[in-house]
C-alpha atoms as a printed R data frame, in Angstrom:
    type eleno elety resid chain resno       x       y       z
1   ATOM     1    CA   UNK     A     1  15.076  60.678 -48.080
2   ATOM     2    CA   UNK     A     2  14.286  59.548 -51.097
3   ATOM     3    CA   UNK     A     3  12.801  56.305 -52.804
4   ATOM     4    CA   UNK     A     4  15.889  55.122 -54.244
5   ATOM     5    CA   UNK     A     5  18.059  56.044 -51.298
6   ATOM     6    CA   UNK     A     6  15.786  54.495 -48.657
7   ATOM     7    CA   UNK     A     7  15.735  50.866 -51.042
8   ATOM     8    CA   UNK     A     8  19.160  51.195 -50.988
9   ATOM     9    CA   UNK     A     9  19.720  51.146 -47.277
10  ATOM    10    CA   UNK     A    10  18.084  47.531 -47.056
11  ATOM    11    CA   UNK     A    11  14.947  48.845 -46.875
12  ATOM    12    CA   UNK     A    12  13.955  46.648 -49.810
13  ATOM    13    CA   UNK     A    13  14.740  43.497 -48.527
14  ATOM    14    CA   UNK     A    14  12.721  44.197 -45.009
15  ATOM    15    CA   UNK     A    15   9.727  45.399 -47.133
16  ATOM    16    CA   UNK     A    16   9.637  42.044 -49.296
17  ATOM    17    CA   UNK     A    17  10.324  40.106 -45.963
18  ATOM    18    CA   UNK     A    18   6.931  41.772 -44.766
19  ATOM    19    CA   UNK     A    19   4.523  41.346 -47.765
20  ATOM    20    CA   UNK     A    20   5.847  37.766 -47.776
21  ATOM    21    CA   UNK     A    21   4.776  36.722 -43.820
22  ATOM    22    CA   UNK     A    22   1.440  38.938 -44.936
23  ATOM    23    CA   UNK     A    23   1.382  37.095 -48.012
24  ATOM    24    CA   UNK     A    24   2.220  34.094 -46.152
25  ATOM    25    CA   UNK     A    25  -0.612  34.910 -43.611
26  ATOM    26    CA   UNK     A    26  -2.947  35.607 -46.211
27  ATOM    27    CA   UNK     A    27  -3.071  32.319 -47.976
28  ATOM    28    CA   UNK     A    28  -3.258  29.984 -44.780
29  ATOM    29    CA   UNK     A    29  -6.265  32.199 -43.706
30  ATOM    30    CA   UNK     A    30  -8.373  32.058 -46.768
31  ATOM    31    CA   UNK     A    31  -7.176  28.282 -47.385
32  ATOM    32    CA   UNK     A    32  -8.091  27.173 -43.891
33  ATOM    33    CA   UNK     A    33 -11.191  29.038 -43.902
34  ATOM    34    CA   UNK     A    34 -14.908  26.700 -42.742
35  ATOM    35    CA   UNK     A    35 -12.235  23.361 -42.434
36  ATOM    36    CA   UNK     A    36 -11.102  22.294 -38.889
37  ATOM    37    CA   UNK     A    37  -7.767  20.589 -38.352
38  ATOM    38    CA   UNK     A    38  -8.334  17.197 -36.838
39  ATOM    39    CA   UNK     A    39  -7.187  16.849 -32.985
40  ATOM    40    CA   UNK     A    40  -3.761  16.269 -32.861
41  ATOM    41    CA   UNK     A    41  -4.643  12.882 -30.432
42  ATOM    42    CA   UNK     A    42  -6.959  11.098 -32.867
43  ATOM    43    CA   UNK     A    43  -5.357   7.882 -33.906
44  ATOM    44    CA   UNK     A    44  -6.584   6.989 -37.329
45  ATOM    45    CA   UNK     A    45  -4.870   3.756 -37.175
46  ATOM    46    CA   UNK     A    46  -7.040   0.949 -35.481
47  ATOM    47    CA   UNK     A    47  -4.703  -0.596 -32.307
48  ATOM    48    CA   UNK     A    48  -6.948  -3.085 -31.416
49  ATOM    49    CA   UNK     A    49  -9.685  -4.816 -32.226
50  ATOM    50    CA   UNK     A    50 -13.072  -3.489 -30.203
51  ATOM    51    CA   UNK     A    51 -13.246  -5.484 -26.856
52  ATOM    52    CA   UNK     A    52 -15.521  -8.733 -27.148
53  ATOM    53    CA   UNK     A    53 -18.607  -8.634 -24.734
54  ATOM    54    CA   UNK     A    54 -19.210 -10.070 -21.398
55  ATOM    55    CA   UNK     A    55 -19.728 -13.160 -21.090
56  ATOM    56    CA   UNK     A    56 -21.583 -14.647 -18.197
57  ATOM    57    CA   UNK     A    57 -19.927 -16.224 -15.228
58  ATOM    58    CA   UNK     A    58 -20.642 -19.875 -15.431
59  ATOM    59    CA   UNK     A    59 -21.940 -22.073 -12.091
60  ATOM    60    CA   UNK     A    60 -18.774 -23.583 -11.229
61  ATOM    61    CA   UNK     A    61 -16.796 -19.932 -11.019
62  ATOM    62    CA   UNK     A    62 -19.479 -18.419  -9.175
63  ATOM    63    CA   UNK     A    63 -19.333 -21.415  -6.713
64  ATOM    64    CA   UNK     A    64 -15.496 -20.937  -6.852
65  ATOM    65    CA   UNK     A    65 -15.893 -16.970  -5.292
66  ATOM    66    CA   UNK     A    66 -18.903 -17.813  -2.949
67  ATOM    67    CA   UNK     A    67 -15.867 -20.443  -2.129
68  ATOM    68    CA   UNK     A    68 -13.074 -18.503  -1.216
69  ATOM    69    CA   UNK     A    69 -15.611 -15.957   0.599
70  ATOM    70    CA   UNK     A    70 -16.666 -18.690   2.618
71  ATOM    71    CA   UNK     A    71 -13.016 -20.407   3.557
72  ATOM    72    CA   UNK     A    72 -12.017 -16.802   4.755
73  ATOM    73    CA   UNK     A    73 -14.697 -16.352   7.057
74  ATOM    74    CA   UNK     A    74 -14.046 -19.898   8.680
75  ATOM    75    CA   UNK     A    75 -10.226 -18.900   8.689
76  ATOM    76    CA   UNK     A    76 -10.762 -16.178  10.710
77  ATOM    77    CA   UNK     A    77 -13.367 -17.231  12.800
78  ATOM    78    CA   UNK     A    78 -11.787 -17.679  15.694
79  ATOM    79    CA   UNK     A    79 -10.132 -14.202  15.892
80  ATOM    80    CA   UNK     A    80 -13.438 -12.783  15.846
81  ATOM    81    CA   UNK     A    81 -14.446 -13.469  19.395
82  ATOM    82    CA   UNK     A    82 -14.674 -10.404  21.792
83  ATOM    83    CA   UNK     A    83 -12.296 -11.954  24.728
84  ATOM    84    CA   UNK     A    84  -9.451 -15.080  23.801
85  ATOM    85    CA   UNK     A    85  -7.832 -16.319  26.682
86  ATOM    86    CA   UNK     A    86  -4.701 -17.491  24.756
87  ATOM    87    CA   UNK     A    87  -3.845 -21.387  26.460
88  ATOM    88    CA   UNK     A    88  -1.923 -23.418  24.789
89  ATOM    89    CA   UNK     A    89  -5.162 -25.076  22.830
90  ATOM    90    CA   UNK     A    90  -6.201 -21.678  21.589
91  ATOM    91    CA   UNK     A    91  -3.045 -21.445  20.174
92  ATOM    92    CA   UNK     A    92  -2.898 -24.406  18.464
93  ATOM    93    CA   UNK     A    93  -7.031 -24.075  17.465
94  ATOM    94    CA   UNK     A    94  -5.256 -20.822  16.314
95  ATOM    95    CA   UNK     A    95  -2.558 -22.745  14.075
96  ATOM    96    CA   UNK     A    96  -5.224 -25.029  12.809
97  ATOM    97    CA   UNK     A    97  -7.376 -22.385  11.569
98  ATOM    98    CA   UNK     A    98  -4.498 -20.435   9.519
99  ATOM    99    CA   UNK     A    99  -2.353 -23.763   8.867
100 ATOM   100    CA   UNK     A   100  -5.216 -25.384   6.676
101 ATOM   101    CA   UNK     A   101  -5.830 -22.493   3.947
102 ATOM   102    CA   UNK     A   102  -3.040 -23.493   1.021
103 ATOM   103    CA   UNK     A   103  -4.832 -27.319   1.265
104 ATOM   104    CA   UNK     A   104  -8.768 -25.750   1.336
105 ATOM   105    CA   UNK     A   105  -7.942 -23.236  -1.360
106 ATOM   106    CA   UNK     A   106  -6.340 -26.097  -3.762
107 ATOM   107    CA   UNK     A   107  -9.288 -28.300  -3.063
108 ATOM   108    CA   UNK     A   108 -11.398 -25.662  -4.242
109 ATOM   109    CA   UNK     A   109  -9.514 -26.615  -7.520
110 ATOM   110    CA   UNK     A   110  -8.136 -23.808 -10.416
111 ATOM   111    CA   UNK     A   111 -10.629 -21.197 -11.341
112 ATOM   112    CA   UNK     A   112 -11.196 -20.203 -14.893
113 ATOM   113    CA   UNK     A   113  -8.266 -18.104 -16.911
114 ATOM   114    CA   UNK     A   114 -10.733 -14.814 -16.005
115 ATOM   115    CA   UNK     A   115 -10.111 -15.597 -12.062
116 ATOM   116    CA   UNK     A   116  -6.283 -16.053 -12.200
117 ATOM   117    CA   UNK     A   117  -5.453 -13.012 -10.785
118 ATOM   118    CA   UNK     A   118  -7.724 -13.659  -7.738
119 ATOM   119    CA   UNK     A   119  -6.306 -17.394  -7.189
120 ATOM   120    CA   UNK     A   120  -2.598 -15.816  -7.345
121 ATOM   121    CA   UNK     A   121  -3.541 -13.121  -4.592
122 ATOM   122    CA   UNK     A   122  -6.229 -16.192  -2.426
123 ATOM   123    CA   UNK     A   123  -2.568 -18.046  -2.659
124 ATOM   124    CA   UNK     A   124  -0.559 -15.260  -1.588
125 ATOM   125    CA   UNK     A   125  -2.467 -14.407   1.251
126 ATOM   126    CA   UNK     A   126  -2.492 -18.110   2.158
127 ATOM   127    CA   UNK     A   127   1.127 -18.089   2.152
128 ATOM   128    CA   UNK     A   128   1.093 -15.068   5.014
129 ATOM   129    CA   UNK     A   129  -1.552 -17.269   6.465
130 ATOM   130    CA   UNK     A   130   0.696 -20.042   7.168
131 ATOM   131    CA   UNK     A   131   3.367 -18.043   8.306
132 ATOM   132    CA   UNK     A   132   0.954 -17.235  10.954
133 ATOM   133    CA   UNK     A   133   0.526 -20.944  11.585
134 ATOM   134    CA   UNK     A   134   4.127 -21.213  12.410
135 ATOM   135    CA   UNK     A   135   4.092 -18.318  14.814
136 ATOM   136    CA   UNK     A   136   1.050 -19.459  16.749
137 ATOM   137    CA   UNK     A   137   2.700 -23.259  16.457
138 ATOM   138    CA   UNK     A   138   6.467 -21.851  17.854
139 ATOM   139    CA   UNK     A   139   4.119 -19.876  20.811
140 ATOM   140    CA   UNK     A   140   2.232 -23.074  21.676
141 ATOM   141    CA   UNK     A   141   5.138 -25.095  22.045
142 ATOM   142    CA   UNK     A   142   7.029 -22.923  25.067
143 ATOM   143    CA   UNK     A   143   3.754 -22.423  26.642
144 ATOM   144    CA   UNK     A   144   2.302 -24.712  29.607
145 ATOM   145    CA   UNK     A   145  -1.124 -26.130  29.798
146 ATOM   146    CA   UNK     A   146  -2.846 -22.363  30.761
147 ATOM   147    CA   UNK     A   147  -0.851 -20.369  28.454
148 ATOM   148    CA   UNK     A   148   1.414 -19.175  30.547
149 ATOM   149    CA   UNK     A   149   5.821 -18.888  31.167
150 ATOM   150    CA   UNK     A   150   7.780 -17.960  33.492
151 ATOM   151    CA   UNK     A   151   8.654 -14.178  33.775
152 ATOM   152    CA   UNK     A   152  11.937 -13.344  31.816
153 ATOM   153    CA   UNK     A   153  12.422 -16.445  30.465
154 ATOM   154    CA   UNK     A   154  13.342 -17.405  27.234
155 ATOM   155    CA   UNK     A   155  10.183 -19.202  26.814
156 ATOM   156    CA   UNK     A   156   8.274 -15.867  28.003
157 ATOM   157    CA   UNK     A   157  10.544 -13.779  24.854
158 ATOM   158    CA   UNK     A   158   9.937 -16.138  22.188
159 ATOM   159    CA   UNK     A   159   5.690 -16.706  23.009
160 ATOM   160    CA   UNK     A   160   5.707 -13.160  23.847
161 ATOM   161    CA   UNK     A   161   7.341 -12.529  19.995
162 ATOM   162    CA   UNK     A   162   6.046 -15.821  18.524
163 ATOM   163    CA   UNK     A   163   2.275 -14.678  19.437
164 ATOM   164    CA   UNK     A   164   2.566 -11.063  18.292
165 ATOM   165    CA   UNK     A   165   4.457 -12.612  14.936
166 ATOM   166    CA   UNK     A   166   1.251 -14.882  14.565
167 ATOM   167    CA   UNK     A   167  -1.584 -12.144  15.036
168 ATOM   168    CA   UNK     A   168   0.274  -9.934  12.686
169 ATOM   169    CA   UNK     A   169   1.310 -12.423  10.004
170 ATOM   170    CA   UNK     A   170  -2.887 -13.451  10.179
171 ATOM   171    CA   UNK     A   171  -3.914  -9.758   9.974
172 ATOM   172    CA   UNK     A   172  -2.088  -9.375   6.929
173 ATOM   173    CA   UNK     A   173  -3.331 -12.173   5.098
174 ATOM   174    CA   UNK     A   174  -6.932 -11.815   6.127
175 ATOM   175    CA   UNK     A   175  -6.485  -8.082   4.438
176 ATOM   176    CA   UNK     A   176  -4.875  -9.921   1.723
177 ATOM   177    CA   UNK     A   177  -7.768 -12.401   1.365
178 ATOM   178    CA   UNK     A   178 -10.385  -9.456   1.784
179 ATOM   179    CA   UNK     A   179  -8.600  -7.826  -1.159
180 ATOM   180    CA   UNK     A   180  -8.948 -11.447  -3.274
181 ATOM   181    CA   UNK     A   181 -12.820 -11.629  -2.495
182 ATOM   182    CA   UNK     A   182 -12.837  -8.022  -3.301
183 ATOM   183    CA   UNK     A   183 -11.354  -8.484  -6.630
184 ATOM   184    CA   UNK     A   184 -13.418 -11.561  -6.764
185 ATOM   185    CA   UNK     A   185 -16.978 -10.239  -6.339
186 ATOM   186    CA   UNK     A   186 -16.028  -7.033  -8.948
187 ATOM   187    CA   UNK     A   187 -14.696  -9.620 -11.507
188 ATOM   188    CA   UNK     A   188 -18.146 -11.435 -10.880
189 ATOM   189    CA   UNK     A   189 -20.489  -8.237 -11.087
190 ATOM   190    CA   UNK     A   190 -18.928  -7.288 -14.471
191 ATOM   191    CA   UNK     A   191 -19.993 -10.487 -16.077
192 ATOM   192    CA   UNK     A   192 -23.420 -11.312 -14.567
C-alpha cells in the first residue's frame, strides 16, 4: 500500500487526530510541570468571620448551673431510697417533689443568651416532671390511708396505671434534666 493510497483511506485524518491528543498531552505536561493545582475544596472566599474567643462565665451563670444541678438532685431525692413503701403520703411527698420544678426552675430566673438551650431542655424536662405529678396525684387519690385498693377494682386499675404512669413520666424527665446539667457543665467548661 502506498503513501497516497493509505491517506486516502482516512488514514490522514486518524493520524492528525493522534499528533493532536499527543500534542495536546504534550503542552499540559510541560505547562503544568513544578505547579500544583489547588485542592478542589479550598474556599478562597471568606464565609465567616473567625469565631470571637471565650469569654468567661460570669458568677451569676455559674450559680445558675450549680442551680439547676442542685434542684434535680432534691427532685429526685426521694426516688433514691433503696425500699418505698408507696402509702398514700409517699405518693403525694412523691407529687410534691416532681409538682414544684416549673416554679423552682423560674425562680432561678433566665440564664444568659449562651444558656438558652439548657433552660429550654431544664423546662422541658420539667414539663415531663409534672406530668409525673399528675400521675402520682390521680394514684393518691383512689388509694386509702396504707396505700392500698381493693383487688379488681377500678380504684386498683387506675393506681395500678396512675403509679406506673408517674414513675415513668419522672424517669424520663430526670434523664431529661441529666441531659440539661450535662449540656450545662460542657457549656461551662468551654468558657472557664
Amino acid at each position: 500500500m502506498t503513501l497516497k493510497s493509505w491517506l486516502a483511506g482516512g488514514a490522514a485524518t486518524r493520524l492528525g487526530a493522534c499528533l493532536t491528543v499527543v500534542g495536546v498531552l504534550a503542552l499540559l505536561a510541560s505547562g503544568c510541570a513544578g505547579r500544583q493545582a489547588p485542592p478542589a475544596a479550598v474556599n478562597r472566599h471568606a464565609t465567616s468571620s473567625p469565631s470571637p474567643t471565650a469569654t468567661p462565665m460570669t458568677a451569676a451563670e455559674r450559680a445558675w448551673v450549680a442551680g439547676i444541678a442542685h434542684l434535680q438532685k432534691k427532685i429526685d431525692k426521694p426516688f433514691t431510697a433503696r425500699a418505698m413503701t408507696m402509702t398514700r403520703a409517699k405518693m403525694t411527698q412523691l407529687e410534691s417533689a416532681t409538682g414544684g420544678c416549673g416554679r423552682k426552675l423560674r425562680r432561678m430566673g433566665v440564664p444568659s443568651t449562651r444558656l438558652q438551650s439548657v433552660y429550654a431542655m431544664a423546662t422541658k424536662a420539667c414539663r415531663t416532671y409534672q406530668k409525673a405529678a399528675r400521675c402520682f396525684a390521680r394514684a393518691a387519690s383512689v388509694s386509702g390511708i396504707d396505700g392500698g385498693t381493693f383487688a379488681g377494682t377500678p380504684q386498683e386499675r387506675i393506681q395500678r396505671r396512675s403509679l406506673s404512669c408517674g414513675f415513668a413520666a419522672q424517669g424520663n424527665a430526670s434523664n431529661r434534666f441529666s441531659d440539661a446539667t450535662a449540656a450545662a457543665r460542657y457549656i461551662e467548661a468551654q468558657n472557664p
